[in-house]
C-alpha angles and dihedrals in degrees: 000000000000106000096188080092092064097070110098097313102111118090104198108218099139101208129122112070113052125230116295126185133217130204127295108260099222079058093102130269129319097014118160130205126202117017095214135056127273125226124212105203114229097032113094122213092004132093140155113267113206119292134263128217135188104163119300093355116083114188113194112198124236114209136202103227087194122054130261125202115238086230103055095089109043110190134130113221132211093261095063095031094058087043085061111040098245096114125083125172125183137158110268106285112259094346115071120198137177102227105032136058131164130260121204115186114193101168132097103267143041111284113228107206115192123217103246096047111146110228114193124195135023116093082324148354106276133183123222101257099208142349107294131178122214120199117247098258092010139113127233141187110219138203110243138166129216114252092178113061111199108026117102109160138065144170088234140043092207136089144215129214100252084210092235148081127244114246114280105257087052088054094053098050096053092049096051112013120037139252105295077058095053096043086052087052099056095043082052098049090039082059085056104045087043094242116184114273111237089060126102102187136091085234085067081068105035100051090049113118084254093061096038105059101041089064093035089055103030112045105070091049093057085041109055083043094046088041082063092069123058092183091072107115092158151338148250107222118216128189122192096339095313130101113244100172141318129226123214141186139193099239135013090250095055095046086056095046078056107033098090098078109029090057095056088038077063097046096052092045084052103042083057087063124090108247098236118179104253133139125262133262115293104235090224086059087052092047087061106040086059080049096054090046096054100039087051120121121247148191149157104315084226098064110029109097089234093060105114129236089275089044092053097045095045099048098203112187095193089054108086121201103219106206125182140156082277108001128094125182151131123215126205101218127188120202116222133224098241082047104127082205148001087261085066099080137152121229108239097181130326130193113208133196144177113252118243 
């Protein structure tokens, strides 16, 4: 994905394709909506593939209409790289701090690491506080935040991907606010997943029945109708009829390397919400909300007033803060050799959220 394009080249007039309605997403599991792809005028190479429904959660599939190679985007991500042993992560040695720990990355390829990524184990459970890219055979200190307020010993210094990611609004917090914001996340989605009490991490909500069998129930269901299209490179993620966010990716490979966790992240933010009878996402609501996205203006996530506390420290030049009247992102770019200029960048992944 070529993101010179975004700067200033969509007109938004949302015409073309009529409304078309999905299923209702109290229907059942696995249900599906329109049979055809949906255009966004206005966006070039990208539509809106047929929805997807398990229960309150609609995921409405966002497809690449030109071909990407598989090995455009050469990174490795957590997923794979925890499959096959080239991933260690440890608190930083000697020096133990809150918000850092340190990646090393020993396989054969650059390790591409999501904000949002649940970490389990060290001194305490951590997330992953923005995109971050580790080297193939290099070590690297990464931003993190504490999802689990209270605990400050181990056994061990190392961590394990957890194979999820955390529930959208802690997320959120910690891509663009800072750690008090996070802690109060997770309290608050432990409330709604009826966690036990006396716990202070987001595993004590995750792992509620709530959030368990959702994902039990549901993943495999959003896999296997995800896993029919290859064009699939992200998704817009609906609750109870109304957008909450969209990920995106810069080729269909990378978006499967990834998939794993981020679907199940969906299925437990959604099994915290009240199923309440409304009806789905328009698709014309949908359709606006890809165009915002791409219209929206960016710059550098160090220097945009909405870059989080991780964003900020790290100063990343290739992560990007999106900021519009309602949108909210960051995207992790990559520029590439045959770039005339640092404007000419590739989308490597962006997370995307409606601004409260």
């Amino acid at each position: 994905m070529r993101i010179a394009f975004l700067f200033g080249l969509i007109g938004l007039a949302l015409v073309g394709c009529g409304p078309q309605r999905a299923t209702h997403p109290l229907a059942g599991g696995g249900k599906t909506g329109p049979a055809q792809d949906t255009a966004v005028e206005g966006v070039t190479d990208y539509a809106l593939a047929r929805p997807v429904t398990y229960r309150n959660l609609t995921l409405i599939p966002v497809v690449s209409t030109k071909e990407v190679p598989d090995d455009k985007f050469d990174y490795v991500s957590l997923e794979e790289a925890r499959k096959n042993g080239w991933v260690e992560i440890v608190e930083l040695p000697g020096n133990e701090e809150v918000n850092r720990l340190q990646v090393r990355n020993t396989g054969p390829r650059p390790l591409l690491l999501l904000a949002g990524q649940l970490l389990i184990g060290g001194k305490q459970d951590r997330i992953v506080g923005k995109d971050t890219v580790v080297p193939a055979g290099e070590l690297v200190d990464v931003p993190v935040y504490c999802v689990e307020h209270g605990r400050w010993s181990g056994s061990s210094e190392h961590f394990e991907y957890g194979g999820t990611q955390v529930p959208g609004d802690v997320k959120r917090s910690a891509m663009f606010r800072g750690q008090q914001e996070v802690w109060n996340d997770v309290a608050e989605y432990n409330a709604q997943t009826e966690a036990p009490r006396d716990g202070t991490t987001i595993q004590g909500g995750l792992n509620s029945d709530k959030a368990k069998a959702a994902v039990d129930e549901g993943y495999s269901v959003l896999r296997d109708a995800l896993a029919n299209d290859k064009r699939v490179i992200g998704f817009v993620v609906c609750v109870n009829g109304e957008i909450s966010g969209m990920e995106l990716f810069g080729g269909p490979s990378l978006f499967r390397s990834s998939a794993e966790g981020l679907l199940k992240g969906a299925l437990a933010d959604a099994a915290a919400a009240p199923i309440v009878d409304k009806p789905p996402v328009p698709i014309e609501e949908a359709k606006r909300f890809l165009a915002e996205v791409f219209r929206s203006r960016r710059e550098v996530a160090a220097k945009s007033r909405d870059a989080g506390m991780a964003a900020r420290a790290a100063n990343d030049p290739t992560l990007l803060s999106v900021d519009h009247d309602r949108i909210i992102g960051q995207e992790k770019t990559q520029v590439p050799s045959s770039a005339k200029s640092a404007e000419d960048r590739e989308l490597i992944h962006g997370s995307y959220g409606i601004r409260k």
